[in-house]
N, CA and C atoms as a LAMMPS dump frame, in Angstrom:
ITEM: TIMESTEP
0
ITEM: NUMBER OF ATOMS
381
ITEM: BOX BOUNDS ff ff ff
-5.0000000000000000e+02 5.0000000000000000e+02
-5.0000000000000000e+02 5.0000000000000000e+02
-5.0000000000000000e+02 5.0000000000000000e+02
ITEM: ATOMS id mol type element x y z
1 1 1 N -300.391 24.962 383.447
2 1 2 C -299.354 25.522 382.598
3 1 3 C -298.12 25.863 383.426
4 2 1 N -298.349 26.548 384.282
5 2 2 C -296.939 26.712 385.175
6 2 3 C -296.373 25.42 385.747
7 3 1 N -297.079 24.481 386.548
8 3 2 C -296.392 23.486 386.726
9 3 3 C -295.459 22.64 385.854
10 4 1 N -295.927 22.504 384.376
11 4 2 C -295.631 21.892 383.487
12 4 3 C -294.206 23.012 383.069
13 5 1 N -294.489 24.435 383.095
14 5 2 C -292.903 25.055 382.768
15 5 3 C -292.001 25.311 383.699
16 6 1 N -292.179 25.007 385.317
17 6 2 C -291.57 24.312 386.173
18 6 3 C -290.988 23.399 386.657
19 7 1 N -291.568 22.151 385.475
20 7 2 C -290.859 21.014 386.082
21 7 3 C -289.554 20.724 384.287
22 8 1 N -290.018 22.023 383.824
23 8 2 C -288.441 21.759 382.795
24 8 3 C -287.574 23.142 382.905
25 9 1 N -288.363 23.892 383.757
26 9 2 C -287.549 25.492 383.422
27 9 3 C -286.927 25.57 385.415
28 10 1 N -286.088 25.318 385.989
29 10 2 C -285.876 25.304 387.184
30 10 3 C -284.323 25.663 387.348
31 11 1 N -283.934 26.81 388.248
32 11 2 C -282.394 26.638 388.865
33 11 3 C -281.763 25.464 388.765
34 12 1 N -280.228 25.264 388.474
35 12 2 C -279.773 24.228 389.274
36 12 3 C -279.354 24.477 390.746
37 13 1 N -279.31 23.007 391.154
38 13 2 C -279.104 22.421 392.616
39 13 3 C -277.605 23.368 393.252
40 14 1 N -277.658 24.001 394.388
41 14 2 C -276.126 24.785 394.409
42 14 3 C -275.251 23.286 394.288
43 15 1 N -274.224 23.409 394.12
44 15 2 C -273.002 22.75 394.161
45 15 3 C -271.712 23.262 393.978
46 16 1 N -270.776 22.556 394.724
47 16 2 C -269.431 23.11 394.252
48 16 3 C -269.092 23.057 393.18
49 17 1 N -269.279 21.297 392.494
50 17 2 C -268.541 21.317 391.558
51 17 3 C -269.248 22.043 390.429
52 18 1 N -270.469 22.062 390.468
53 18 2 C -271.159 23.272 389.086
54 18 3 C -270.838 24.795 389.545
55 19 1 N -270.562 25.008 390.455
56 19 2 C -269.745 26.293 390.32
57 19 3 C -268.248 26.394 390.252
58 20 1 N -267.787 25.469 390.581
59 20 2 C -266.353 25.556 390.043
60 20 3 C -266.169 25.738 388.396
61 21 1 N -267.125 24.529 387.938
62 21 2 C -267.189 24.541 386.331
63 21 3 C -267.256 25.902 385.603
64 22 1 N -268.401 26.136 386.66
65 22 2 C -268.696 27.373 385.789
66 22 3 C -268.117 28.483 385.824
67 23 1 N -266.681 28.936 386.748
68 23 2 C -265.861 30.022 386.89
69 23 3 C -264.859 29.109 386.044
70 24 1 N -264.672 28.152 385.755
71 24 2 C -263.673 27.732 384.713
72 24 3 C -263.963 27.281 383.152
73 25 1 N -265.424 27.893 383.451
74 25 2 C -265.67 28.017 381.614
75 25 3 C -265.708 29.332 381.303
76 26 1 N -266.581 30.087 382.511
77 26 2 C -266.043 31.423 381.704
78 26 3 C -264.75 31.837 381.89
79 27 1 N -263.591 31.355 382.584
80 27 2 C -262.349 32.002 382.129
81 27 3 C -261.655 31.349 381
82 28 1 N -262.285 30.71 380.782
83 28 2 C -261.803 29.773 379.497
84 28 3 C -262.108 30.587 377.987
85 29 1 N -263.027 30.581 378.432
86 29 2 C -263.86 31.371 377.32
87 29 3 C -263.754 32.745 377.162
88 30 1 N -263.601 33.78 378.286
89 30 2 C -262.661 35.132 377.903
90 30 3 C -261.682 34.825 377.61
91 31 1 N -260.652 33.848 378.058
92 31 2 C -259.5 34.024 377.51
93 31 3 C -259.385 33.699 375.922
94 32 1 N -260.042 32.738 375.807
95 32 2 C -260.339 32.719 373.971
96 32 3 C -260.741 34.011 373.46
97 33 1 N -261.138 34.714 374.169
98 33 2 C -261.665 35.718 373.565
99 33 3 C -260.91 36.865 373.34
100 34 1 N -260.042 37.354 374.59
101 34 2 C -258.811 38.059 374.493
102 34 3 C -257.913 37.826 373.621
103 35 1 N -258.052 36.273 373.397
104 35 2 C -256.654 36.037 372.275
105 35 3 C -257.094 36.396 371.002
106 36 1 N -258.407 35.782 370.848
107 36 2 C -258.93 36.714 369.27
108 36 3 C -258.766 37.966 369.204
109 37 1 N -258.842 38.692 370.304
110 37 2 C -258.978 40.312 370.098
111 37 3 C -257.572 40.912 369.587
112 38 1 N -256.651 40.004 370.644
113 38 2 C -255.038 40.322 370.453
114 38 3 C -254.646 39.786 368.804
115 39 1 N -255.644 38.882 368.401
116 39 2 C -254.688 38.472 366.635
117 39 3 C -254.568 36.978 366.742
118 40 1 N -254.561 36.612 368.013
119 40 2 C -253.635 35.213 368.019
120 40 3 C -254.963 33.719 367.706
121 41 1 N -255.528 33.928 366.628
122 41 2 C -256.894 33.068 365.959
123 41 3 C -256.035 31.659 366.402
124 42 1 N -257.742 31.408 366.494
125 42 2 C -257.579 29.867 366.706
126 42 3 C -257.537 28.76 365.228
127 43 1 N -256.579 27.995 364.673
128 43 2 C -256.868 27.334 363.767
129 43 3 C -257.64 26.344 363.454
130 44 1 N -259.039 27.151 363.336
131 44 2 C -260.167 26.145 363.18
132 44 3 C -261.173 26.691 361.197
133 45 1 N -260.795 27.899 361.329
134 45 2 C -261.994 27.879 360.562
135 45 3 C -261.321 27.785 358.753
136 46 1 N -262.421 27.502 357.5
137 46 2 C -262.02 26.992 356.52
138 46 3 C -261.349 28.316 355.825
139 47 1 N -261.959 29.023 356.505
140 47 2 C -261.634 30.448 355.453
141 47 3 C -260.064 30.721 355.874
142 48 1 N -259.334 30.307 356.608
143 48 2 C -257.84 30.618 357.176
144 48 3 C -256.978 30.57 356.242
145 49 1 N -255.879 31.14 356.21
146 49 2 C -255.022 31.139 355.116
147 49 3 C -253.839 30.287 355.74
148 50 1 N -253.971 28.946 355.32
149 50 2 C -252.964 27.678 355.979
150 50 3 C -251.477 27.955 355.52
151 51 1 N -251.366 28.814 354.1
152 51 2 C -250.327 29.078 353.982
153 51 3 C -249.309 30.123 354.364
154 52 1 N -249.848 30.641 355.082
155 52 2 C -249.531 31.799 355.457
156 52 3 C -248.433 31.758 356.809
157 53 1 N -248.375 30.669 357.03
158 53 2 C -247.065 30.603 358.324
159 53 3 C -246.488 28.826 358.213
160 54 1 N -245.268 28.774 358.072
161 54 2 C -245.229 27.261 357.4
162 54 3 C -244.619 26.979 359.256
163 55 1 N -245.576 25.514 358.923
164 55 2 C -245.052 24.764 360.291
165 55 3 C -244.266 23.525 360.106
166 56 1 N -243.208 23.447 361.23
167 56 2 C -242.393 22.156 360.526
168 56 3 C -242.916 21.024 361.338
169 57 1 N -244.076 21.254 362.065
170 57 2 C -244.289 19.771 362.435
171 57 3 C -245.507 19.404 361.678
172 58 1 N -245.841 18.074 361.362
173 58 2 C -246.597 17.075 360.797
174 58 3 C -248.062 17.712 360.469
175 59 1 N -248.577 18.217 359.686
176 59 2 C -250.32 18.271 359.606
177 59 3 C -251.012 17.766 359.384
178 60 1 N -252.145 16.965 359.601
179 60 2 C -253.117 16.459 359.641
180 60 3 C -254.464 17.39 358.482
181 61 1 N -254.238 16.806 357.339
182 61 2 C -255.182 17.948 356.373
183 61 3 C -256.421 17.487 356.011
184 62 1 N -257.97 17.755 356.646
185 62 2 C -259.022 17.467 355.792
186 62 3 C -259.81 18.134 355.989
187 63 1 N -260.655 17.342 354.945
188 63 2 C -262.212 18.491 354.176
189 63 3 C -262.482 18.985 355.215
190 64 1 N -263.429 19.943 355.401
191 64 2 C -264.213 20.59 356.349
192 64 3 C -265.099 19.54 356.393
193 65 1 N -265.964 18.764 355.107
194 65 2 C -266.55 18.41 355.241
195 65 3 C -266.405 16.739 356.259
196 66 1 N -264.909 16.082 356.003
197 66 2 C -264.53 15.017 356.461
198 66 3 C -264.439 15.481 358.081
199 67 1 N -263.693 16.789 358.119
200 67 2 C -263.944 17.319 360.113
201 67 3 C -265.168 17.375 360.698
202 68 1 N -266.013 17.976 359.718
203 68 2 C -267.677 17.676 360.731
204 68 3 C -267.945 16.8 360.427
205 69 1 N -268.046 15.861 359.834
206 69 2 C -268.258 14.05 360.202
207 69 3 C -267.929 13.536 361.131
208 70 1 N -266.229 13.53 361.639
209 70 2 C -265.506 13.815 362.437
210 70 3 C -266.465 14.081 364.32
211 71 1 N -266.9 15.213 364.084
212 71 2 C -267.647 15.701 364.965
213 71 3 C -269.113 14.985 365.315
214 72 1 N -269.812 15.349 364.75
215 72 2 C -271.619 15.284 364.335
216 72 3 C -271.517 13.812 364.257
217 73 1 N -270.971 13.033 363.937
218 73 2 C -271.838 11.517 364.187
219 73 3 C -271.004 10.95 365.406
220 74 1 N -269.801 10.926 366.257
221 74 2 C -270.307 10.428 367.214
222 74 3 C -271.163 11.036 368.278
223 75 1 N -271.096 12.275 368.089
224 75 2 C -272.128 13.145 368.78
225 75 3 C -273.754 12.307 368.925
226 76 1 N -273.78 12.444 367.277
227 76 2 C -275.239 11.96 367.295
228 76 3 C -275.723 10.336 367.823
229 77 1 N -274.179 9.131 367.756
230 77 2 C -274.658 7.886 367.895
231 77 3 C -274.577 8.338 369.673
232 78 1 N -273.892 9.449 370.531
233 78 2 C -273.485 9.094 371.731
234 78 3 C -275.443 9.08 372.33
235 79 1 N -275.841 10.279 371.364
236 79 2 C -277.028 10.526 371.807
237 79 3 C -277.89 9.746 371.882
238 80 1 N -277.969 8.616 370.639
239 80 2 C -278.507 8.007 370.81
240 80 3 C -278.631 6.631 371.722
241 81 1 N -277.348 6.592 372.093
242 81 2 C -276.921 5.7 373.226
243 81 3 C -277.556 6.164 374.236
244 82 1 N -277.649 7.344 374.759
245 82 2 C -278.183 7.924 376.077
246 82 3 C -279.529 7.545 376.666
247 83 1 N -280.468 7.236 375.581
248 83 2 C -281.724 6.879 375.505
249 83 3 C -281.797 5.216 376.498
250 84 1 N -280.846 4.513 375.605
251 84 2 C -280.45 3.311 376.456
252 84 3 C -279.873 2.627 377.371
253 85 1 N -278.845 3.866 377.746
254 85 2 C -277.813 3.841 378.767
255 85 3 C -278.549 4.488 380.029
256 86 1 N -279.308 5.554 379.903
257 86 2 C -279.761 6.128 381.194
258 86 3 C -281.245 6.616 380.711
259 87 1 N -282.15 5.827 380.81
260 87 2 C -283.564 5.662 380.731
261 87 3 C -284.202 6.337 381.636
262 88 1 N -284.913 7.64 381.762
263 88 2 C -285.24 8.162 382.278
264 88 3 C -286.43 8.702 382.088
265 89 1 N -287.379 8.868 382.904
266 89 2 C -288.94 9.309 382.719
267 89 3 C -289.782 10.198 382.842
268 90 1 N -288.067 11.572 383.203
269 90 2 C -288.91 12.216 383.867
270 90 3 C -288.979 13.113 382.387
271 91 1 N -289.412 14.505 382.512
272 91 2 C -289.394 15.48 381.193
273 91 3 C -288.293 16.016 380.897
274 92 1 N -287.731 16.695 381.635
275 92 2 C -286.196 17.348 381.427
276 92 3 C -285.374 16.616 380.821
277 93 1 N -284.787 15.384 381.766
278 93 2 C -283.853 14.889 380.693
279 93 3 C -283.967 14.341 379.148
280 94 1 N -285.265 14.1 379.05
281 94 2 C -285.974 13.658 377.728
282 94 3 C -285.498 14.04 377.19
283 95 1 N -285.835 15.87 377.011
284 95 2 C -286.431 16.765 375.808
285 95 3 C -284.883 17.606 375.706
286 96 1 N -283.793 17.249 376.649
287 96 2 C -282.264 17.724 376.416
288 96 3 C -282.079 16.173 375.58
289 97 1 N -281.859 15.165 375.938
290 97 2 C -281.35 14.232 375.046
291 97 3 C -282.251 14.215 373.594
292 98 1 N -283.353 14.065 373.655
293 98 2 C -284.08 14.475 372.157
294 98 3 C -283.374 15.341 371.652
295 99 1 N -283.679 16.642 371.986
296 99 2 C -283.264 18.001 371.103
297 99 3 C -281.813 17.497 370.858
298 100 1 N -280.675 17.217 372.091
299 100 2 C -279.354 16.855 371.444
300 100 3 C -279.474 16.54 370.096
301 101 1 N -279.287 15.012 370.358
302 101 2 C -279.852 13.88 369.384
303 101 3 C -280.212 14.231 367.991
304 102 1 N -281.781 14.956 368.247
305 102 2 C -282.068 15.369 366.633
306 102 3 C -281.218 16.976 366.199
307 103 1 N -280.54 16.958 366.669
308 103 2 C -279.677 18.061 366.203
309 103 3 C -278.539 17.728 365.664
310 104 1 N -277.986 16.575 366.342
311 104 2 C -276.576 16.555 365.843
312 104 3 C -277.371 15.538 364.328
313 105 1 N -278.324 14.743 364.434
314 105 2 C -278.695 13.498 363.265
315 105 3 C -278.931 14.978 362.273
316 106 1 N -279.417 16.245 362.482
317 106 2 C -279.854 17.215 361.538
318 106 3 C -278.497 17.597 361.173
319 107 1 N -276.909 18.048 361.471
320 107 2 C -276.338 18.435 361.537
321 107 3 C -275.575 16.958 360.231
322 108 1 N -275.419 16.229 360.725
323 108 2 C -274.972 14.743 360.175
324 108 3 C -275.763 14.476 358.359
325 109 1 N -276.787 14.563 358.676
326 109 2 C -277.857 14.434 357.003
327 109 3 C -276.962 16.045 356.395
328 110 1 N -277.073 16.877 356.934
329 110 2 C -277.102 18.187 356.207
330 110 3 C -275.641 18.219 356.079
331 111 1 N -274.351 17.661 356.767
332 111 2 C -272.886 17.221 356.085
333 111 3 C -272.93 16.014 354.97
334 112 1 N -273.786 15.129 354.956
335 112 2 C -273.981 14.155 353.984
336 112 3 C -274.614 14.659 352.799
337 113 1 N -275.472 15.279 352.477
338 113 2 C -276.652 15.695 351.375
339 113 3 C -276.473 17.206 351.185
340 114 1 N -275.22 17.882 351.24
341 114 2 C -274.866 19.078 350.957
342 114 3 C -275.304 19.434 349.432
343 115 1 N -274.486 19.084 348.756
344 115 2 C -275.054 19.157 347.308
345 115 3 C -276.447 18.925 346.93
346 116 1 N -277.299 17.97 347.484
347 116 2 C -278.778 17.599 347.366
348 116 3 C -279.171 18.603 348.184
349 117 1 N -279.259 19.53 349.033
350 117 2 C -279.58 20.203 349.877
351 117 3 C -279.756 21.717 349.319
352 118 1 N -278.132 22.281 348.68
353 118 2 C -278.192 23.11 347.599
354 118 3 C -279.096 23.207 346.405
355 119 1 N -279.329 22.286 346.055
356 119 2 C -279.491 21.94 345.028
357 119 3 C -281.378 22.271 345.171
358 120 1 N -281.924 21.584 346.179
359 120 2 C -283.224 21.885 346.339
360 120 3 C -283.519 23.428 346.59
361 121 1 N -282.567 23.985 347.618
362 121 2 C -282.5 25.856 347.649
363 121 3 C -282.29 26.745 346.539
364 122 1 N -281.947 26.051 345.638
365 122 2 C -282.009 26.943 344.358
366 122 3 C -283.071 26.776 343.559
367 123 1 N -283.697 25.592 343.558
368 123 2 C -284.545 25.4 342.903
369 123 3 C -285.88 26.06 343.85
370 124 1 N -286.27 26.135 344.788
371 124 2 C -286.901 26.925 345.621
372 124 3 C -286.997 28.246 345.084
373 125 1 N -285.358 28.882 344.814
374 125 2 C -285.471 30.241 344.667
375 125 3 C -284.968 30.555 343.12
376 126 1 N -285.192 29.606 342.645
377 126 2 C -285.701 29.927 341.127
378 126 3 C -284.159 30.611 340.378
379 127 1 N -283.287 29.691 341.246
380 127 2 C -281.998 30.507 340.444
381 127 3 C -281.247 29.415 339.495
């Protein structure tokens, strides 16, 4: 049992460049965070009020649902490329490209079959 959660649960290797990364994601990422705190939102989410500050350059307007399409399937075909592009045997990289993979294909069905999806949750809960 330990060997087996050893050879997927392990430190990474020191390196520069994974520590460089990684002092430049977390300042990346407080600073997103400071700016939320200060007011200054990022224009991502559906609930935003688009009208609320008019911009004079060009917008680009779609569904939420057409943006995570957008997202989630090349995600999911890259994943599935990975399988074929870099074939590997050992456990680790497997069970990160699997889990990817069937996450973004779960993410992809559940933007496609929204309404069929609803539709079964209500009937579940009897509403």
């Amino acid at each position: 049992m330990a060997s087996m959660l050893s050879s997927v649960i392990f430190p990474p290797p020191p390196s520069l460049i994974i520590s460089v990364m990684s002092v430049v994601s977390l300042v990346a990422i407080a600073g997103l965070g400071i700016s939320e705190i200060l007011g200054k939102h990022l224009q991502y989410s559906r609930f935003w009020n688009l009208n609320s500050e008019k911009s004079t350059r060009m917008q680009i307007k779609l569904s939420s649902r057409t943006g995570m399409l957008v997202f989630y399937v090349p995600a999911f075909l890259s994943g599935l490329a990975s399988f074929v592009l870099y074939p590997n045997h050992d456990l680790r990289p497997f069970l990160v490209k699997a889990t990817l993979t069937i996450h973004f294909f779960k993410r992809t069905i559940e933007v496609i079959n929204t309404p069929v999806i609803m539709k079964l949750f209500n009937t579940l809960l009897g509403t």
